[in-house]
Every structure is written in C-alpha cells, then in structure tokens.
C-alpha positions in Angstrom: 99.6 0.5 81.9 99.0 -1.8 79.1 101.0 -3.7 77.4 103.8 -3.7 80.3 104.3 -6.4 82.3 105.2 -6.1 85.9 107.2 -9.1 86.8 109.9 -8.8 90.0 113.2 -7.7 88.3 116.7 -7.1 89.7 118.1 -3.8 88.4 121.8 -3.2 89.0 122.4 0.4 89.3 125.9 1.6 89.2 126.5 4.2 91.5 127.7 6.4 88.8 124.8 6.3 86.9 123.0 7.0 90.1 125.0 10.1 90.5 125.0 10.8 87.4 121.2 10.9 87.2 121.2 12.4 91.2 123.3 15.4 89.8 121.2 16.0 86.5 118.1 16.3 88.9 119.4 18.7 91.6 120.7 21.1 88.7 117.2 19.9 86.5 119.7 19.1 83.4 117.2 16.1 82.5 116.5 15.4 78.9 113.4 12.8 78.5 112.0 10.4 75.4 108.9 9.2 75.3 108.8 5.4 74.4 106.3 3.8 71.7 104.2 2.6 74.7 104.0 5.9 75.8 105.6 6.0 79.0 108.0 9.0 78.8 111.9 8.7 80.5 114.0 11.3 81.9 117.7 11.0 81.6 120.6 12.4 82.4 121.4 15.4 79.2 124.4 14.3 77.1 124.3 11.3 78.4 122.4 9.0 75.6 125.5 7.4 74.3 127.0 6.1 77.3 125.2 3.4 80.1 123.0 5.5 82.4 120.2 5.2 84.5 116.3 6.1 82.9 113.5 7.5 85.5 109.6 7.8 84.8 106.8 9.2 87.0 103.9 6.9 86.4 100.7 8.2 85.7 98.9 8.9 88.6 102.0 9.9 90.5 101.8 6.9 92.5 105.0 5.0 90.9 108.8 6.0 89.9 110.2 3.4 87.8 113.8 3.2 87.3 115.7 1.0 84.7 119.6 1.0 83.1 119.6 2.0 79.5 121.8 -1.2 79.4 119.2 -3.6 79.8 116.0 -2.2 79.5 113.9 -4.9 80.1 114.2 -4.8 84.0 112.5 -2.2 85.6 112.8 -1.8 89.3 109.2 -0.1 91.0 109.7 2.5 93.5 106.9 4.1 95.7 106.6 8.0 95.4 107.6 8.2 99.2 111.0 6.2 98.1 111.6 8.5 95.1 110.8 11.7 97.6 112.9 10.2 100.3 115.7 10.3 97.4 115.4 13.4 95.9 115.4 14.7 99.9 119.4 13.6 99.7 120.2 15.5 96.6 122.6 18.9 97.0 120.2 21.7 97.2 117.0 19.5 97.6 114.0 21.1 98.7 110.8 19.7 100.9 108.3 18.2 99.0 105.3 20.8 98.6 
C-alpha cells in the first residue's frame, strides 16, 4: 500500500488485549475505523478509550496486520494461514470455508 512503510517492528501484545480482541471476534462485537490512508481497523467495541489491540485484513486477503492502539507505529505482519490458525482457537470457532 502506499504510503506505508514496512519495516520489521516488535509489537508487544498484552494478553488482555489479545483476549480482549479474541472474545470481540468469536461473539463478532468488532467495531472498525478506517484510517486517512485508507486501511480500515477492527477493534474490540467499547473499547476505544482504553489500550487494545487493532486488526486489518489487507487488501488482497493475503496479510493481517496487528498493532496496539498504544503505539501505533509498529505493526506486526501476519500471514492469512497465522490469522486462520488463530481464529481456529477462538470459543465457538468454525473451519475456514
């Protein structure tokens, strides 16, 4: 995408935002804003105020990116296959079609 650089960064998830943000998807309670450069982040709903963790699907499907609302700068890169294997571990998680 341009306009984003894509420089190795080290992302410190809590694991409560990761829950947090693992809960919010099994029960799809994900609230999303679309940032100036377009790219569009889901979030945990209710949750804007406080630290949590930010998801977006890159175009293409290809790419999850995954960064803290605490320091947005750093965005960790995960493969679709990483994301699926995640969202496989999640309460009432379903195959991927």
């Amino acid at each position: 995408m341009a306009g984003i650089e894509r420089e190795p960064a080290e992302v410190r998830i809590p694991r409560a935002a990761l829950d947090a943000m693992a809960a919010a998807l099994s029960v799809r309670t994900v609230a999303m804003r679309t940032w100036p450069d377009g790219v569009e982040w889901m979030y945990p709903m209710g949750t804007w105020e406080q630290p949590h963790l930010e998801v977006a699907l890159m175009p293409g499907g290809e790419e999850v990116w995954l960064r803290m609302s605490t320091d947005r700068s750093s965005v960790a890169v995960w493969t679709i296959q990483q994301w699926w294997d995640f969202a496989g571990e999640l309460p009432g998680a379903t195959p991927p079609g």
